[in-house]
Residue, then its C-alpha position, 0 to 999 in steps of 0.5 A: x500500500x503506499x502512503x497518500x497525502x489527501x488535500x482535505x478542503x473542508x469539504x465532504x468529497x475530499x472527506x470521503x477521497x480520504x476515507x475511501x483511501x484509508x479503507x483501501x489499506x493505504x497510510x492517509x495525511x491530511x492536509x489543509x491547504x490555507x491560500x489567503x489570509x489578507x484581511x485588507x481585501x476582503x473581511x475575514x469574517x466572509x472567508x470561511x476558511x477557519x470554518x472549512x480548516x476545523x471541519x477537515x479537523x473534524x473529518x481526520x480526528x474521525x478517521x484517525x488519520x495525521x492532519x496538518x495546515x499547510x500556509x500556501x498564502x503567499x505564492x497563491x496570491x503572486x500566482x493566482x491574485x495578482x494573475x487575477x488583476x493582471x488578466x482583467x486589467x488587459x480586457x481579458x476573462x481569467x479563470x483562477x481556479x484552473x491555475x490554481x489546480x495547475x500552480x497549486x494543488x498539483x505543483x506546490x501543494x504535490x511537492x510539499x506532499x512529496x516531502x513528507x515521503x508521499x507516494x501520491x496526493x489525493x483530492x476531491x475531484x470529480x474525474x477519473x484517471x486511466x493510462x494508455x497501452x503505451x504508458x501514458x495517463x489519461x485524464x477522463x470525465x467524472x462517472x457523474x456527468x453534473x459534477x465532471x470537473x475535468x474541465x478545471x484540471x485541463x492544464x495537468x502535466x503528465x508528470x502531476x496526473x503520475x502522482x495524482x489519485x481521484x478516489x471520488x471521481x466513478x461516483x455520483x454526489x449522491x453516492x458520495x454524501x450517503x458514503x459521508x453520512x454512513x462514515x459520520x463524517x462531520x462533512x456529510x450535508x455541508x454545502x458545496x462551496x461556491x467561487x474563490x474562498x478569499x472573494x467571500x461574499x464580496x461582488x467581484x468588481x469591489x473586489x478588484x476595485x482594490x488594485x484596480x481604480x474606477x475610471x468613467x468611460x463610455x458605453x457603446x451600443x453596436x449596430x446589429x450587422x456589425x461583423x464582430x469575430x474578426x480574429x487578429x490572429x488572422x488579420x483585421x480589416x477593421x477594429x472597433x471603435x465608438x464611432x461604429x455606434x451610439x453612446x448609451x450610458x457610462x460606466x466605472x471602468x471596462x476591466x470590471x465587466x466581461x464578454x456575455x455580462x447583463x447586469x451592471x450595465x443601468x442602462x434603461x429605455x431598450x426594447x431588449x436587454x444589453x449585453x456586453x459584447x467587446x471592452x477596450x480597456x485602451x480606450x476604456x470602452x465598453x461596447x453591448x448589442x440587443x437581446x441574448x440573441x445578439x449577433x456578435x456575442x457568437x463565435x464560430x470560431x476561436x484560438x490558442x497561441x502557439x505559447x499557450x497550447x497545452x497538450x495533457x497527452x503529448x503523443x496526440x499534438x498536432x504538428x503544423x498543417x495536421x487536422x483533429x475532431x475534436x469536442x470542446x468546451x469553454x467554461x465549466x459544465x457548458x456541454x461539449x461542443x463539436x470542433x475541428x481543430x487546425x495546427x497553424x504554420x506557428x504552432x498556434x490552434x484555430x478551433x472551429x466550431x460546428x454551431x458558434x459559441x456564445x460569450x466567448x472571451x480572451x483569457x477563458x480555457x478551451x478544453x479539448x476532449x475525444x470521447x470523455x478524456x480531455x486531452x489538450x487545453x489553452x487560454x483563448x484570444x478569443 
């Protein structure tokens, strides 16, 4: 049997990973991983931390299992934080959480595992992991298709999926609470968090009003017939400007809002709600279109720079003029979506889409899936 060390998060799934593990016959550590403690941003009465810390507490005192609190504070705010800030400041859309499996959970947090003579790291997620005849891991969907969260581990290495056990990931929630209750875990009805601990109950946009300043800028409503999925990855004939349409309100800053966006706009008087359809932050502008059915708020097609391909099966890389089918997918829980994808001269992926996609923004990740494995991944230009 070999010694795992389980990221117990407080949470009833990485409570039953790690009771499962330890009926399995293997040595199980738990471990809390503490990633913000910067009360200057959000009051820490809102970050249930200390709550989810005492409930993992819990969870091992009940298993009998060793318990530590690993402070991680401070390099997830220069990887994750401040990448946060980063990403909206330039216009685009990040997604923390995927950096935060790849940065984190299975960077820092697997070396400090392996530091204690571990032989894995064990978590909570709902996906499943398989190895080619050939010897290579795979990373595959969740048994429960509500809950796959292989879409958040699409940026993994093969060399972190090597030490990287999913004891959860051929069960259904359901399954999974009852396993907790049975085990009188403390865990067993606690309710699945929602976003990012250190944003609590904070609205995103004061939350990054504290590095990012209020600017007043304008917004702009979009005729109906523009031609808005022009790539400048494949040239440009134009670029938008506000003189391609009517100024309709103002607003406090383009980095506070994204692509698909309807609320935070307080513009009134329209048939059709507005959505936000495009941001410039060089000219701080805001631009929204009519209705959720707005032309350019759908894309049929997208890319990923040559720098941000990322391949979690090597062997299936596409090489310059080579062609896959593929299924895609660009935010978590969206269903997969049938593309074609093609390798470029300089190794950058233009991904087409066989209906357009909606709300689709820079700095999101594309997924890449054949059957339920997901094989590749990027941050999108978009």
């Amino acid at each position: 049997m070999a010694r795992v060390v389980v990221g117990l998060s407080g949470g009833v799934d990485s409570s039953v990973a790690a009771a499962l593990l330890q009926q399995q016959g293997h040595e199980v550590i738990g471990l809390f991983m503490r990633n913000w403690n910067d009360a200057s941003v959000t009051l820490e009465a809102e970050c249930p931390w200390v709550e989810d810390s005492n409930d993992a507490l819990l969870v091992a005192e009940k298993l009998g299992i060793p318990f530590q609190v690993l402070d991680l504070s401070t390099p997830y705010k220069e990887r994750i934080v401040d990448y946060m800030f980063a990403e909206y400041q330039a216009g685009r859309t990040p997604n923390p959480d995927i950096l935060c499996n790849r940065e984190i959970k299975f960077d820092l947090f697997l070396k400090a595992a392996l530091s204690l003579g571990a032989d894995f790291v064990a978590t909570g997620h709902y996906v499943q992991k398989g190895v080619t005849p050939g010897g290579l891991y795979t990373l595959l969907a969740g048994e429960d298709s509500s809950k796959d969260q292989s879409y958040f581990l699409c940026q993994l290495t093969q060399e972190q999926l090597a030490k990287a056990l999913f004891p959860i990931g051929h069960l259904k929630k359901t399954e999974v609470r009852k396993r907790a209750s049975s085990l009188g875990l403390a865990t067993a009805d606690k309710k699945d968090s929602q976003g990012l601990c250190f944003i609590g109950k904070v609205k995103l946009p004061d939350f990054l009003q504290q590095q990012l300043e209020p600017k007043k800028g304008d917004i702009v409503e979009l005729p109906s017939d523009l031609p808005l999925w022009s790539h400048p990855l494949f040239g440009k004939s134009w670029a938008l400007s506000p003189s391609m349409g009517k100024v309709v309100g103002t607003h406090s800053g383009a980095h506070y809002f994204t692509i698909g966006q309807r609320k935070g706009l307080w513009v009134g008087g329209k048939p059709n709600p507005l959505f936000v359809v495009a941001t410039d932050t060089h000219t701080n502008t805001v631009y929204v279109g009519q209705s959720k059915d707005f032309p350019g708020l759908y894309r049929p097609f997208v890319a990923i720079a040559a720098e941000d391909v990322h391949w979690i099966r090597p062997d299936l890389a596409l090489h310059p003029g080579e062609r896959m089918e593929a299924m895609a997918r660009i935010r978590y829980r969206q269903p997969l979506q049938k593309a074609s994808v093609c390798c470029l001269e300089d190794g950058s992926l233009r991904v087409d889409f066989s209906h357009p996609q909606k709300a689709v923004a820079a700095g999101q990740f594309l997924a890449l899936y054949l059957d339920n494995e997901c094989v590749a991944s990027g941050a999108m230009l978009a």
